[in-house]
MIGUVO-937578 format. One record per residue (C-alpha): residue number from 1; residue in one letter; chain; x, y, z. Coordinates in nm, 4 decimals. Each point is the difference from the previous one (the first is absolute). Layout:
REM residues N
+-----+------+------+----------+----------+----------+
! pos ! code ! unit !        X !        Y !        Z !
+-----+------+------+----------+----------+----------+
! NUM !    A !    A !        X !        Y !        Z !
...
+-----+------+------+----------+----------+----------+
***
This chain:
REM residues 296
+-----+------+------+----------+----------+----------+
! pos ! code ! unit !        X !        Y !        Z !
+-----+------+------+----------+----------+----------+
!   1 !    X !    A !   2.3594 !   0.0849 !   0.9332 !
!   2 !    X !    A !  -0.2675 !   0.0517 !   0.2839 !
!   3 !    X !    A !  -0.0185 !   0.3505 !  -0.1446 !
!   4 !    X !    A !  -0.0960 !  -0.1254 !  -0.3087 !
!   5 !    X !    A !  -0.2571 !  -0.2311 !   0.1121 !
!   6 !    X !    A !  -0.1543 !   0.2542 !   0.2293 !
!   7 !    X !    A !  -0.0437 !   0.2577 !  -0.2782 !
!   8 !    X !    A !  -0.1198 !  -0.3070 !  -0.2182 !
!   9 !    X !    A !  -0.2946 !  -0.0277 !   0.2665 !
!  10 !    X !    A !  -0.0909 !   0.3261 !   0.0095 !
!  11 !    X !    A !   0.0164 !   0.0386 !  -0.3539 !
!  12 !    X !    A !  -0.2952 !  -0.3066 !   0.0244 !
!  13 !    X !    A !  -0.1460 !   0.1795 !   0.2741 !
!  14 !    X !    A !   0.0036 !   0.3279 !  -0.2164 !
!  15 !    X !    A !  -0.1547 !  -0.1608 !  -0.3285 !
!  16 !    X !    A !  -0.2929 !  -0.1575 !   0.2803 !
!  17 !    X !    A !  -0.0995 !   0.3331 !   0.0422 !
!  18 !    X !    A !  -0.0233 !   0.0773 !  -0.3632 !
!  19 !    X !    A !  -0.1789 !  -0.2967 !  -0.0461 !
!  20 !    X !    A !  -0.2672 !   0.0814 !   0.2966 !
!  21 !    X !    A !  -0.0629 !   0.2891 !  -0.1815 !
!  22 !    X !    A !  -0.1980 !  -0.1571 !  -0.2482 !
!  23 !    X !    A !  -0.3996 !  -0.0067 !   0.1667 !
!  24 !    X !    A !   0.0395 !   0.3345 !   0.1062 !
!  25 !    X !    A !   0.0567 !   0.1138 !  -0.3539 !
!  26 !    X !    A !  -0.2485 !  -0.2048 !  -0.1164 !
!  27 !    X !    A !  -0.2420 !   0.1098 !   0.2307 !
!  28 !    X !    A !   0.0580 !   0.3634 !  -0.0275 !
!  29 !    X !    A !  -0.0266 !   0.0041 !  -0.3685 !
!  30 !    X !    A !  -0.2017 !  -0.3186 !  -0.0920 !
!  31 !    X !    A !   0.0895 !  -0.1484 !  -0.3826 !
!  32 !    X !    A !  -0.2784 !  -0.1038 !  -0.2046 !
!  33 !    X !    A !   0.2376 !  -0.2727 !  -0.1491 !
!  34 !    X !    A !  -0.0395 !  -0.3592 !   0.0959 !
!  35 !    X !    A !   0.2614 !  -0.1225 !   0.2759 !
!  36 !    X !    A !   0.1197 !  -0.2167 !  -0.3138 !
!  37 !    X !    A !   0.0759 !   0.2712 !  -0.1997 !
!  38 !    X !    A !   0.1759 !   0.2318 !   0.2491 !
!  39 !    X !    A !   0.2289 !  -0.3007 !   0.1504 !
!  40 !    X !    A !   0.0719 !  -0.0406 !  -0.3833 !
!  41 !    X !    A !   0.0755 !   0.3657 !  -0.1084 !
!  42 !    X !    A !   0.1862 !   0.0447 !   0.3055 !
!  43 !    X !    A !   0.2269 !  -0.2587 !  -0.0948 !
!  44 !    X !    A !   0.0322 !   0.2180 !  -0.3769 !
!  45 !    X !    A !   0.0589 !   0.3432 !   0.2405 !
!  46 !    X !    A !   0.2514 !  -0.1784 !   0.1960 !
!  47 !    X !    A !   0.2014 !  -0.1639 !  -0.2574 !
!  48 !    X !    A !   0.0635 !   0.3550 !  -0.1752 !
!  49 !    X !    A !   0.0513 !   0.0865 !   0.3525 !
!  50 !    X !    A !   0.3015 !  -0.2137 !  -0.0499 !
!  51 !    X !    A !   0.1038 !   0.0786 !  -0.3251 !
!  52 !    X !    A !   0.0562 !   0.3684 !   0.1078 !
!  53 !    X !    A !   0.1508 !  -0.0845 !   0.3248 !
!  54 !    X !    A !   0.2336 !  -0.2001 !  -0.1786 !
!  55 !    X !    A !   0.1017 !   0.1986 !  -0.2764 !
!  56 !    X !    A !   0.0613 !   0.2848 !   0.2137 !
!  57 !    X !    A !   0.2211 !  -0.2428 !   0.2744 !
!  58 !    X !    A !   0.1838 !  -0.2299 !  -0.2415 !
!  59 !    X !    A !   0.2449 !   0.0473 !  -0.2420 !
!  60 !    X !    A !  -0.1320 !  -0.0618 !  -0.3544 !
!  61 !    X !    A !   0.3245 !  -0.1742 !  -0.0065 !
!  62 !    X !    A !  -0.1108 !  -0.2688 !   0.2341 !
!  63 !    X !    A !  -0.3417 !  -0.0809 !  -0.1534 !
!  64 !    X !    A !   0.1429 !  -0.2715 !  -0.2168 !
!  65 !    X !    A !   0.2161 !  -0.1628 !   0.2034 !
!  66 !    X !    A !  -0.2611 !  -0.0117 !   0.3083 !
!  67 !    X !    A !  -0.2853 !  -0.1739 !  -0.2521 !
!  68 !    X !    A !   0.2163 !  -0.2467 !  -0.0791 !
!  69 !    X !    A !   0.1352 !  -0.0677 !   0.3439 !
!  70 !    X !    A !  -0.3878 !  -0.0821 !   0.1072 !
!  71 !    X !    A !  -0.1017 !  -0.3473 !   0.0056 !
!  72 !    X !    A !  -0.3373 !   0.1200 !  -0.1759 !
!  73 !    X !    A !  -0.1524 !  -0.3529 !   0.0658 !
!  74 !    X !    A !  -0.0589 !   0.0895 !   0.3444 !
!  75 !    X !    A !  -0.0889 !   0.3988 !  -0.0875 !
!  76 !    X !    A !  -0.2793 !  -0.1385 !  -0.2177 !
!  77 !    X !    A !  -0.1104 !  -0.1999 !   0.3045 !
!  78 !    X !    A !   0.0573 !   0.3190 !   0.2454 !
!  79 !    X !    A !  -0.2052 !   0.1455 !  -0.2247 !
!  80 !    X !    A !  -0.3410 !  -0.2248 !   0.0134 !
!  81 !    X !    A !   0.0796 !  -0.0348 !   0.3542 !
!  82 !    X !    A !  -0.0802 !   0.4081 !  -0.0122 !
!  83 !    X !    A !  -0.2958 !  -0.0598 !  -0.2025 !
!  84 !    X !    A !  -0.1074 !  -0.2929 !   0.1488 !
!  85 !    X !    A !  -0.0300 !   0.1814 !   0.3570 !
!  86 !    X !    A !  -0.1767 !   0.2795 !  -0.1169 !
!  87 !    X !    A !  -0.2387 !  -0.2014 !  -0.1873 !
!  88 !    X !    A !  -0.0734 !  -0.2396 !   0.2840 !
!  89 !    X !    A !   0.0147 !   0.2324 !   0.2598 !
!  90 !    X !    A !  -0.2609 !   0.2353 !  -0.2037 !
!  91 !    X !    A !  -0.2340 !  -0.3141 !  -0.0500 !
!  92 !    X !    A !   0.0299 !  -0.1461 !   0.3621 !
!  93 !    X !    A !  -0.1131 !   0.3105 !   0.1657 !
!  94 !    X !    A !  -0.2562 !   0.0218 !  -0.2437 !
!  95 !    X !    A !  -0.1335 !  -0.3413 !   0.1102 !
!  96 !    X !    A !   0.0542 !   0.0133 !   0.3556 !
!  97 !    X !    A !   0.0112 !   0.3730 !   0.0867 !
!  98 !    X !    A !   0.2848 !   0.2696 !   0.0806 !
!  99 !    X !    A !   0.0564 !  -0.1384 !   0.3742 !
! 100 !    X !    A !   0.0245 !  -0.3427 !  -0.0590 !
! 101 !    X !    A !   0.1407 !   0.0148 !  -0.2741 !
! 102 !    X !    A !   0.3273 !   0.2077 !   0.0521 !
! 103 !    X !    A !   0.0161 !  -0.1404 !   0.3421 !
! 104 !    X !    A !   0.0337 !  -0.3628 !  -0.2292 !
! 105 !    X !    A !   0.2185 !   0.1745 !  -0.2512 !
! 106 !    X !    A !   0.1951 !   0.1901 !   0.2234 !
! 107 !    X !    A !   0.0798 !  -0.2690 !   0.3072 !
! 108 !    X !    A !   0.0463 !  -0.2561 !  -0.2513 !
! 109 !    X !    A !   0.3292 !   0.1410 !  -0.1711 !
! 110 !    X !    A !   0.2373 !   0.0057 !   0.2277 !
! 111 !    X !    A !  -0.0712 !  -0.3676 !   0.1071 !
! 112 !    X !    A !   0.0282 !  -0.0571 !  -0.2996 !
! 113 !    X !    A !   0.3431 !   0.2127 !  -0.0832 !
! 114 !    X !    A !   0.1402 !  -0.2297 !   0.2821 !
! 115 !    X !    A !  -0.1090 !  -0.2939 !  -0.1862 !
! 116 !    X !    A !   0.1184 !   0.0814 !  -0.3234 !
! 117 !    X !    A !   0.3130 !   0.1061 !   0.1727 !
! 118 !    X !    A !   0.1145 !  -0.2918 !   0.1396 !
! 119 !    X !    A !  -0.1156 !  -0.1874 !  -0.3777 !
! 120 !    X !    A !   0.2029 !   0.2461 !  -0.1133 !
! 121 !    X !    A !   0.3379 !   0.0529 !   0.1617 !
! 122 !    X !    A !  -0.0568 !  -0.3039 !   0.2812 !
! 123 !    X !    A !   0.0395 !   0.2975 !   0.2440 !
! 124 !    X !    A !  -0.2342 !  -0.0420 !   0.2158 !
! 125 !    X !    A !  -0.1296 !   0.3334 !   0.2330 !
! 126 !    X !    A !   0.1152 !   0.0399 !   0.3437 !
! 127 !    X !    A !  -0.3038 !  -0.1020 !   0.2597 !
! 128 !    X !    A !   0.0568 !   0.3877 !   0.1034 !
! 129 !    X !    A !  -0.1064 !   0.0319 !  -0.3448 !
! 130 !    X !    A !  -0.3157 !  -0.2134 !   0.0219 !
! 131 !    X !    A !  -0.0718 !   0.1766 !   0.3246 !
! 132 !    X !    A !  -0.0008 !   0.3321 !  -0.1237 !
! 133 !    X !    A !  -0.1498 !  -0.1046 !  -0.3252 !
! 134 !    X !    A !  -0.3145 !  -0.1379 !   0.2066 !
! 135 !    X !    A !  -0.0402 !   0.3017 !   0.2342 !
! 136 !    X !    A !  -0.0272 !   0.2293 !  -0.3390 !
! 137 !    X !    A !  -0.2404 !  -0.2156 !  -0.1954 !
! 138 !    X !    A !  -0.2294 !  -0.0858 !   0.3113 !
! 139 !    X !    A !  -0.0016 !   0.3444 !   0.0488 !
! 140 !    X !    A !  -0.0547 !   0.0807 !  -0.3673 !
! 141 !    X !    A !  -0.2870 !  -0.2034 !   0.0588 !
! 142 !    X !    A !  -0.1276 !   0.1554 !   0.2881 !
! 143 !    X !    A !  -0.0032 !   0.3371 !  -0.1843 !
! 144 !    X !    A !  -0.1375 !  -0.0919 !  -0.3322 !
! 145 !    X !    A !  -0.2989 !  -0.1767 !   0.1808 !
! 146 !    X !    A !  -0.0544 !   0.2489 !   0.2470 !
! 147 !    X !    A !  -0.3438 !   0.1431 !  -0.1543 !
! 148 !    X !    A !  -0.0944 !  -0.3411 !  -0.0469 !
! 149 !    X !    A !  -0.0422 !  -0.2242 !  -0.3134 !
! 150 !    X !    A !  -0.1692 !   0.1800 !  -0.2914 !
! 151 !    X !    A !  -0.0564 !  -0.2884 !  -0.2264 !
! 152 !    X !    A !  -0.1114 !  -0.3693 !   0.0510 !
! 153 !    X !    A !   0.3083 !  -0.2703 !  -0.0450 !
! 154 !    X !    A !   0.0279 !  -0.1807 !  -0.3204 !
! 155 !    X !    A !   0.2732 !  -0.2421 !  -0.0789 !
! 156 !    X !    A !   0.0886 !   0.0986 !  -0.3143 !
! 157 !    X !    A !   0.0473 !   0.3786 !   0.1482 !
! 158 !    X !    A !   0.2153 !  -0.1551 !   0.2811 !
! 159 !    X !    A !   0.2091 !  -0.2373 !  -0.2491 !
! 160 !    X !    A !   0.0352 !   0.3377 !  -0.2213 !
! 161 !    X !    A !   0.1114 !   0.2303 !   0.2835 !
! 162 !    X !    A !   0.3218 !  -0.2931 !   0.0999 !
! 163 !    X !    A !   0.0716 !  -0.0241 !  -0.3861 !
! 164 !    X !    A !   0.0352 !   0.4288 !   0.0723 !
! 165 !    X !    A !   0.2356 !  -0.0403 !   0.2981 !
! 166 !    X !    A !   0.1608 !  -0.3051 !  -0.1683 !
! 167 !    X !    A !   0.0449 !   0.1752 !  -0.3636 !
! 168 !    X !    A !   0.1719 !   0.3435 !   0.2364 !
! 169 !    X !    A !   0.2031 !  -0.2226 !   0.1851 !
! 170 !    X !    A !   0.1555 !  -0.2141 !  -0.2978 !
! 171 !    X !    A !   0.0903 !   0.3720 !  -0.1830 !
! 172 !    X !    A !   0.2136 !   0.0982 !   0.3070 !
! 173 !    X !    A !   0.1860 !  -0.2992 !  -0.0122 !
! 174 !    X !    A !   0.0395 !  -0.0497 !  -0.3634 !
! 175 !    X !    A !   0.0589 !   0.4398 !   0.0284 !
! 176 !    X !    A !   0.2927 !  -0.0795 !   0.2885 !
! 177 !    X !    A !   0.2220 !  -0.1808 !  -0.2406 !
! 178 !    X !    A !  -0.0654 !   0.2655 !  -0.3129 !
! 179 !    X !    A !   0.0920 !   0.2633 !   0.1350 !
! 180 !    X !    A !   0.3343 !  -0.1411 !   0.0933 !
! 181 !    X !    A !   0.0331 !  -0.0480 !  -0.3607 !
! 182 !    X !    A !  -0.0880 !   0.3464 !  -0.1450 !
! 183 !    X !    A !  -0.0929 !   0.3429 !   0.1775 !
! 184 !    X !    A !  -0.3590 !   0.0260 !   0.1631 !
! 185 !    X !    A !  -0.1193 !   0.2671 !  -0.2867 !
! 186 !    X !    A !   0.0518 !  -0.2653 !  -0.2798 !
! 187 !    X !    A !  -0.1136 !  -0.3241 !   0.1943 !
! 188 !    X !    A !  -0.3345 !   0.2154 !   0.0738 !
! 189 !    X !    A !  -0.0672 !   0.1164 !  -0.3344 !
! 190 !    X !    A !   0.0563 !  -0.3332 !  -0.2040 !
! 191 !    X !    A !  -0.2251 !  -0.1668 !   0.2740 !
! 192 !    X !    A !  -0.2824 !   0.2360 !   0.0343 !
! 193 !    X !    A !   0.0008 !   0.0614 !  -0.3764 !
! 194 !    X !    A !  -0.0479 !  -0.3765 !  -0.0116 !
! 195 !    X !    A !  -0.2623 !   0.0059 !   0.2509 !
! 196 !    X !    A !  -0.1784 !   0.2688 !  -0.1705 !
! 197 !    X !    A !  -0.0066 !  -0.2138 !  -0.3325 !
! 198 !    X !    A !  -0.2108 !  -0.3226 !   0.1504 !
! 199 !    X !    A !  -0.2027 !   0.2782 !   0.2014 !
! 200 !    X !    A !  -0.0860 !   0.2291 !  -0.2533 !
! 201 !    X !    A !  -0.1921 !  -0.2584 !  -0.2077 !
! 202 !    X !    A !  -0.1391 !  -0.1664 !   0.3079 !
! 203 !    X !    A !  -0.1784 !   0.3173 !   0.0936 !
! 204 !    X !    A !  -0.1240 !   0.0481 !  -0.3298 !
! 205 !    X !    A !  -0.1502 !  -0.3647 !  -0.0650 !
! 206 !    X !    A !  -0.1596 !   0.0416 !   0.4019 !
! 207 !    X !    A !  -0.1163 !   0.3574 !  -0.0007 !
! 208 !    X !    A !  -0.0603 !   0.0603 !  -0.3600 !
! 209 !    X !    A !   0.1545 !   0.3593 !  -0.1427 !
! 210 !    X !    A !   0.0605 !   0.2723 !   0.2414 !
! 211 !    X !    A !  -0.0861 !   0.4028 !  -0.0329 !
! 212 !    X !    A !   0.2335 !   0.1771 !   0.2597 !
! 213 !    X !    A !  -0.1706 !   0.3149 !   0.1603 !
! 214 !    X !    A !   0.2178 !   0.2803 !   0.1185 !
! 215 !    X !    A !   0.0066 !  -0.1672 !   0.3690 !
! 216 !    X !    A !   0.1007 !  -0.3216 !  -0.1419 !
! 217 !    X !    A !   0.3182 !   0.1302 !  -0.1541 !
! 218 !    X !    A !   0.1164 !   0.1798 !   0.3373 !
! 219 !    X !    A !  -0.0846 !  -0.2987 !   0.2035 !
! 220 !    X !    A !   0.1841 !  -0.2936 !  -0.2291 !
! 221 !    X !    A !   0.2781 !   0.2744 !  -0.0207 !
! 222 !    X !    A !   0.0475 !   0.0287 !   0.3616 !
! 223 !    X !    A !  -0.0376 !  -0.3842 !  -0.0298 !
! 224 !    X !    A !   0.2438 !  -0.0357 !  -0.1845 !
! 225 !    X !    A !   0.2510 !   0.2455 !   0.0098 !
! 226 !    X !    A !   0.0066 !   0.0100 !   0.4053 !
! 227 !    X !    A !  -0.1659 !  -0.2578 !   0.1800 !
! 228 !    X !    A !   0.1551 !  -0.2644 !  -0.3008 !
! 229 !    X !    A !   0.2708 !   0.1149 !  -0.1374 !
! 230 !    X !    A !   0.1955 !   0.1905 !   0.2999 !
! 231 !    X !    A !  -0.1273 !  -0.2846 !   0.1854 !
! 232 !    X !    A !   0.1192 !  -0.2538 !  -0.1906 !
! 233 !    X !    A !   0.3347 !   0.1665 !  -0.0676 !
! 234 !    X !    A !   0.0732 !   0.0260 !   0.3630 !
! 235 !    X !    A !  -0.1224 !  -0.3336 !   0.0814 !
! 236 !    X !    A !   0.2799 !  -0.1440 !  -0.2698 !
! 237 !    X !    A !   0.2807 !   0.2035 !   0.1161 !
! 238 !    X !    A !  -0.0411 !  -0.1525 !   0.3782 !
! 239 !    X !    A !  -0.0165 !  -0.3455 !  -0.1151 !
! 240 !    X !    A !   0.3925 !   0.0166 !  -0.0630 !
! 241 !    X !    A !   0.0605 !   0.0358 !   0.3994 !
! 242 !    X !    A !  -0.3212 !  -0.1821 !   0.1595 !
! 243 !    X !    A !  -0.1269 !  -0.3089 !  -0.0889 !
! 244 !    X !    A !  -0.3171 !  -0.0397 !  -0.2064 !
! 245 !    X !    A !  -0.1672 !  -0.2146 !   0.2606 !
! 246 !    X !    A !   0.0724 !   0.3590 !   0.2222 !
! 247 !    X !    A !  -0.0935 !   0.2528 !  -0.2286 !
! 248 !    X !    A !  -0.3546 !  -0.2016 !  -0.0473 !
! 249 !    X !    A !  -0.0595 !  -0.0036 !   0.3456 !
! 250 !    X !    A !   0.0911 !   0.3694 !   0.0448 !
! 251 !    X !    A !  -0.2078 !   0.0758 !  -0.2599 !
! 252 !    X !    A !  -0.2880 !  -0.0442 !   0.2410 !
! 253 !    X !    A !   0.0561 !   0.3799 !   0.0993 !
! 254 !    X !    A !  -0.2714 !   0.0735 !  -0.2653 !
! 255 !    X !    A !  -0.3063 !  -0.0652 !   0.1809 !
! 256 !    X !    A !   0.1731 !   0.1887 !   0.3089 !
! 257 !    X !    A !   0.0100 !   0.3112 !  -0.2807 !
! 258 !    X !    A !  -0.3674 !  -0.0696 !  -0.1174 !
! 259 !    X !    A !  -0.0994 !  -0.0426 !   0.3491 !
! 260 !    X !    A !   0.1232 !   0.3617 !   0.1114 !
! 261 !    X !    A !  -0.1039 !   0.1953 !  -0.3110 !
! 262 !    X !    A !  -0.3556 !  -0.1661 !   0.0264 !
! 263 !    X !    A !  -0.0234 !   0.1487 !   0.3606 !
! 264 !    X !    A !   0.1803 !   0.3412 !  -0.0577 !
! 265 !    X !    A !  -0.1496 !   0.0745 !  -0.3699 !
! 266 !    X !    A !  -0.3046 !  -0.2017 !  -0.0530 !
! 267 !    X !    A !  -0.1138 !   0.0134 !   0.3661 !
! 268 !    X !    A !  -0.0701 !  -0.3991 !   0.0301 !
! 269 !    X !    A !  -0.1452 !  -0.1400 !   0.2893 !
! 270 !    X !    A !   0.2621 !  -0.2406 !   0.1955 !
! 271 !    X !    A !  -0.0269 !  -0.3112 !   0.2201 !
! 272 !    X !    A !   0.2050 !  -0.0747 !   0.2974 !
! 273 !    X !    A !   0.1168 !  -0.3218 !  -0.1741 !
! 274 !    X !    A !   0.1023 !   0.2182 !  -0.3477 !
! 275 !    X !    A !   0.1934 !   0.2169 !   0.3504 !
! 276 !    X !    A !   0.1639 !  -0.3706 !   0.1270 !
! 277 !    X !    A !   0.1003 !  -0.0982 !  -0.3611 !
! 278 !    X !    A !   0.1845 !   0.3156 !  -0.1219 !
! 279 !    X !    A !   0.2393 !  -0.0942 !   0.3494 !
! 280 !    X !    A !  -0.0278 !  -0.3436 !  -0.1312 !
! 281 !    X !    A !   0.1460 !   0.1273 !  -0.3366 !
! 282 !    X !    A !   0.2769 !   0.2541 !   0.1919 !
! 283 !    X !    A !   0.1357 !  -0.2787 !   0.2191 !
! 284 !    X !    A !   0.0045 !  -0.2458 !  -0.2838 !
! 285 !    X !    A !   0.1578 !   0.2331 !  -0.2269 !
! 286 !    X !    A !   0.3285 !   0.1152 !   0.2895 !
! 287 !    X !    A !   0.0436 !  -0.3821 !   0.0455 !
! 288 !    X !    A !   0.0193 !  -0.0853 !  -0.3367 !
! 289 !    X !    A !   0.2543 !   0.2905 !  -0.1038 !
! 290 !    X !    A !   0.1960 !  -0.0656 !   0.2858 !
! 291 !    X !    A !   0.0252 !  -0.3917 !  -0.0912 !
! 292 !    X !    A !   0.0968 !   0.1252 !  -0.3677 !
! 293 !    X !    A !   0.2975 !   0.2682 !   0.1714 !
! 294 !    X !    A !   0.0972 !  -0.2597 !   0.2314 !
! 295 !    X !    A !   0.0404 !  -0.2751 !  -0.2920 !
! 296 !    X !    A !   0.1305 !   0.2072 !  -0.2141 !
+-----+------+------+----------+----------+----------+
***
């Protein structure tokens, strides 16, 4: 069992560093999309994403019997939690900037995974947990700040950016229990394909129509094949050995991803306090796998 919940975390740890991915590729090839649209049509990518994967992993045999073994009331809710975070998160950083708001986003969800967790299951995280948990996100903090604040406050932005990190942490826990109930490849594609239906409109009634140039398709479908759908797909298979409250927390690799390709392929200026808050991240990251092991 502890060999199962260590390759659980790593398999977190591994779709963090798909996920950190994501600014670099954006920055090297810069969409012409609105963030609306590409959080949206990533979703679209990803679910076929899915639908591949899954015809390709699970017997055709299966299909039926695995749909009807899903509780779909909570898939349907999985699935606007999906939307919901991207949405939010999209629209919070808008309003309050990229540092403040991921740093709001991004600390927020795995206080709030505990939360939820406890609601939940009435398990409530180990203070090792809570200990680790803090470490990462004040170092997440530290790191996503460390150029300084880009945008002035608001409190809509702020209220936005916990609805994110809220939203992402209520799809892990509501994700925990479906995939116990059908394989990972089907639980991802009826949820994202879900997601992709409220997001899809909401795009079009924000941003208007979209025209996709030749950079926009090969940056929503690195989107959304890799840093969503691998990502995703991994994420889902781990929560059957670690606890969602775990895998959000772990999660918080990302920004130690973004962090390091922003230095080593966009050449971006660092602080000493972006330095202290990646060891922040490390420290909180080895105490909160080694909680998970040791519970487990």
């Amino acid at each position: 069992m502890h060999n199962k919940t260590l390759l659980g975390s790593l398999m977190v740890l591994a779709a963090a560093v798909l996920w950190g991915t994501t600014g670099t590729a954006q920055s090297l090839a810069p969409p012409h999309l609105s963030a609306y649209w590409i959080g949206a049509l990533r979703l679209v990518v990803a679910s076929g994403f899915f639908a591949v994967y899954g015809l390709l992993s699970v017997p055709r045999s299966r299909w039926a019997g695995d749909l009807r073994a899903l509780p779909w009331g909570r898939v349907l809710l999985a699935g606007l939690c999906v939307a919901g975070y991207n949405l939010a998160f999209f629209a919070g950083v808008r309003a309050n900037g990229v540092a403040i708001g991921t740093a709001v986003a991004l600390g927020s969800g795995p206080v709030w995974a505990g939360v939820l967790q406890w609601l939940w299951t009435r398990h409530i995280p180990r203070p090792a947990w809570w200990l680790g948990t803090l470490l990462a996100v004040a170092g997440g903090t530290l790191m996503v700040l460390g150029g300084g604040a880009d945008h002035a406050v608001s409190l809509h932005g702020t209220l936005l950016c916990l609805a994110a990190g809220l939203s992402y942490a209520a799809y892990a826990v509501l994700n925990q229990g479906l995939v116990r109930a059908a394989p990972p490849a089907t639980v991802t594609l009826c949820v994202f394909g879900a997601a992709a239906l409220v997001a899809v409109p909401v795009a079009l009634a924000v941003s208007g129509p979209f025209s996709a140039t030749a950079t926009d398709v090969l940056v929503v479908g690195y989107l959304g094949v890799v840093a969503t759908g691998m990502a995703y797909l991994l994420f889902s298979f781990a929560l059957r050995w670690v606890s969602s409250a775990t895998a959000v927390t772990l999660a918080l690799g990302e920004p130690l991803v973004a962090f390091g390709l922003a230095v080593a392929v966009l050449h971006e200026q660092t602080t000493p306090g972006a330095w202290i808050g990646l060891g922040g991240v490390l420290a909180g990251l080895a105490v909160v796998m080694a909680a998970e092991v040791r519970q487990r």
